[in-house]
VMD Tcl script that draws the C-alpha trace (Angstrom):
set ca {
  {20.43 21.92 -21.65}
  {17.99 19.07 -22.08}
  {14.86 19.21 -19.67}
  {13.51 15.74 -18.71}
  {9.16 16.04 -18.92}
  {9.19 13.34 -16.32}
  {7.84 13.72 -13.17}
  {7.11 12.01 -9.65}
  {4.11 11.96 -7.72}
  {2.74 10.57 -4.50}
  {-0.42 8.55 -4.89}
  {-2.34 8.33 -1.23}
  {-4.77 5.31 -0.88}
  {-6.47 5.25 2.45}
  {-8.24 1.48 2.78}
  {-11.38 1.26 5.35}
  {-10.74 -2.47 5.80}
  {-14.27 -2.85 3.44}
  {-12.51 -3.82 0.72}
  {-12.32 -7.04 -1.60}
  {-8.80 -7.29 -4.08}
  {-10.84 -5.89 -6.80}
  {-11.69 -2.77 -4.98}
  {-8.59 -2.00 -3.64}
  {-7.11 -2.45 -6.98}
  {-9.65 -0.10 -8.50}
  {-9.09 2.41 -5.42}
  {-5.44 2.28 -6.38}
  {-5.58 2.83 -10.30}
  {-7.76 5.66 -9.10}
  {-5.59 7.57 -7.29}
  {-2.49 6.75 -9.91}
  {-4.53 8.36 -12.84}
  {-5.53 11.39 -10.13}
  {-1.29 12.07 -9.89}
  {-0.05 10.93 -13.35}
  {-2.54 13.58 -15.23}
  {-1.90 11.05 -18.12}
  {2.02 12.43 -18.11}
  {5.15 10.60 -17.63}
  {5.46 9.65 -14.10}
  {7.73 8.24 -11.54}
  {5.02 7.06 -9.18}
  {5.63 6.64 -5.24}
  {2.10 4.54 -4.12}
  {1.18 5.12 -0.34}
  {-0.91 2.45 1.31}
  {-2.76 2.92 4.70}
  {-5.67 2.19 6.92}
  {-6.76 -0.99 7.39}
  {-6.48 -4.12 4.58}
  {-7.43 -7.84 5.46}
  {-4.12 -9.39 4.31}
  {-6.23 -12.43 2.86}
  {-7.67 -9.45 0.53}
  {-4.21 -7.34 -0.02}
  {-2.80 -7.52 -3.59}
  {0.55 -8.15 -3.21}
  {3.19 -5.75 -5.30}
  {3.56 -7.45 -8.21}
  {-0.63 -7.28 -8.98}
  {-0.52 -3.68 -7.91}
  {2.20 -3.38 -10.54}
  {0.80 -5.45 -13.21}
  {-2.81 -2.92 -12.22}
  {-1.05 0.34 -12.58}
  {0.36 -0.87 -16.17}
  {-2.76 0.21 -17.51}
  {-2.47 3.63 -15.97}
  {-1.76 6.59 -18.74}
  {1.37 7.71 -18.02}
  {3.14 5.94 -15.53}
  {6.77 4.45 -16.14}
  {7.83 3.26 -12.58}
  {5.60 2.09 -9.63}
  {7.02 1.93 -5.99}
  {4.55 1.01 -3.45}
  {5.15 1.63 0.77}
  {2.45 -0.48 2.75}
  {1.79 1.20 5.86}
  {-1.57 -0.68 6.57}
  {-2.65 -2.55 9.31}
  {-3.25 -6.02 8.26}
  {-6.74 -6.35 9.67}
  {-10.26 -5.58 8.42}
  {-11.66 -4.61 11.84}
  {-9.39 -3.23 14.28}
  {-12.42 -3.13 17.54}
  {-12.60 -6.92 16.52}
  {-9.28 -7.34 17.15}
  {-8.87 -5.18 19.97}
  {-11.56 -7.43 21.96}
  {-9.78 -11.02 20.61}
  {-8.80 -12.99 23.19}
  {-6.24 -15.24 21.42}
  {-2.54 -14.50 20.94}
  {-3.43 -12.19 18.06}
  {-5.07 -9.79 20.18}
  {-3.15 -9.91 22.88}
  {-0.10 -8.93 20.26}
  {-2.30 -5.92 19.07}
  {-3.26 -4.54 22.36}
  {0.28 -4.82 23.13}
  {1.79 -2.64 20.20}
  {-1.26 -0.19 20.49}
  {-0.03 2.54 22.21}
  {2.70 2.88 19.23}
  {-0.68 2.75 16.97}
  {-1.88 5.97 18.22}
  {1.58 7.23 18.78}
  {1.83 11.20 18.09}
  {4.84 10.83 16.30}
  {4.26 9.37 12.68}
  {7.58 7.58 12.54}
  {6.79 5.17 16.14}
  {3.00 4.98 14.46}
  {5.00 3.49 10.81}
  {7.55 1.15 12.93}
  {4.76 -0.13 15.05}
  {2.43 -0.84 12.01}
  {5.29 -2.59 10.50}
  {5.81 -4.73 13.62}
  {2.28 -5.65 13.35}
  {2.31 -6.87 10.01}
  {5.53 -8.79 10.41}
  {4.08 -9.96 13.69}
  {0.39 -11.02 12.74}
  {1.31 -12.77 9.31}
  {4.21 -14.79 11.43}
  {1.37 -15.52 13.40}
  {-0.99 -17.12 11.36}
  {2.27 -18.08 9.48}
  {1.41 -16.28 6.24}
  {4.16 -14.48 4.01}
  {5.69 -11.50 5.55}
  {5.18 -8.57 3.55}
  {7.01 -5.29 4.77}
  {9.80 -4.56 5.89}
  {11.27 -2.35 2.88}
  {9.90 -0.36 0.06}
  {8.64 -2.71 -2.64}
  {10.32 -1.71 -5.96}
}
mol new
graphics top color blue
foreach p $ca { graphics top sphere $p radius 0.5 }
foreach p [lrange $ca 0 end-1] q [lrange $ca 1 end] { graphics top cylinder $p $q radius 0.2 }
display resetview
């Protein structure tokens, strides 16, 4: 019987919406060298809070980031933030962006996780279509 030392691990990153690329780069690697424990690891990256999208590494520089990262051989990353730094901000905008958010949120502060992950996804999808930026979401980024 041959008994694989791989593992897989679920890194967490909460965002505040504070954050500059660098940071949330750094706040990433963090929590990756917290789960891999320097062993081989099959790593599952979590994303959620807030993230200005004009700040949000995209997968690819999250992937390139984690390369460094003792011990991990395969990154996939699930975005479930909400594309804006300052949620009250957004709340109170009177343009078609907030009107958008204070439409979807109710399914924000859903009790049930799954309407609170489809509803963050519909804002991402929704806001960057917006302000006609790349969509990014949808599916898990391998």
């Amino acid at each position: 019987h041959i008994v694989s030392s791989e593992k897989y691990g679920i890194a967490q990153v909460y965002l505040d919406g504070s954050e500059e690329t660098d940071g949330i780069l750094s706040k990433i690697k963090g929590a990756a060298a917290g789960v891999t424990c320097g062993g081989a690891t099959h790593l599952r990256v979590v994303l959620s809070g807030n993230a200005d999208e004009t700040v949000m590494p995209d997968a690819e520089s999250i992937k390139r980031a984690l390369s460094d990262v003792d011990g991990v051989l395969s990154v996939q990353i699930k975005n479930s933030t909400l594309p804006v730094a300052d949620a009250a901000e957004l709340r109170a905008d009177v343009s078609i962006r907030g009107a958008f958010y204070n439409a979807l949120y109710s399914g924000l502060i859903d009790d049930d996780p799954a309407v609170r992950e489809r509803t963050a996804l519909a804002l991402r999808i929704g806001l960057s279509a917006i302000e006609g930026k790349r969509i990014y979401g949808g599916k898990d980024s391998e």
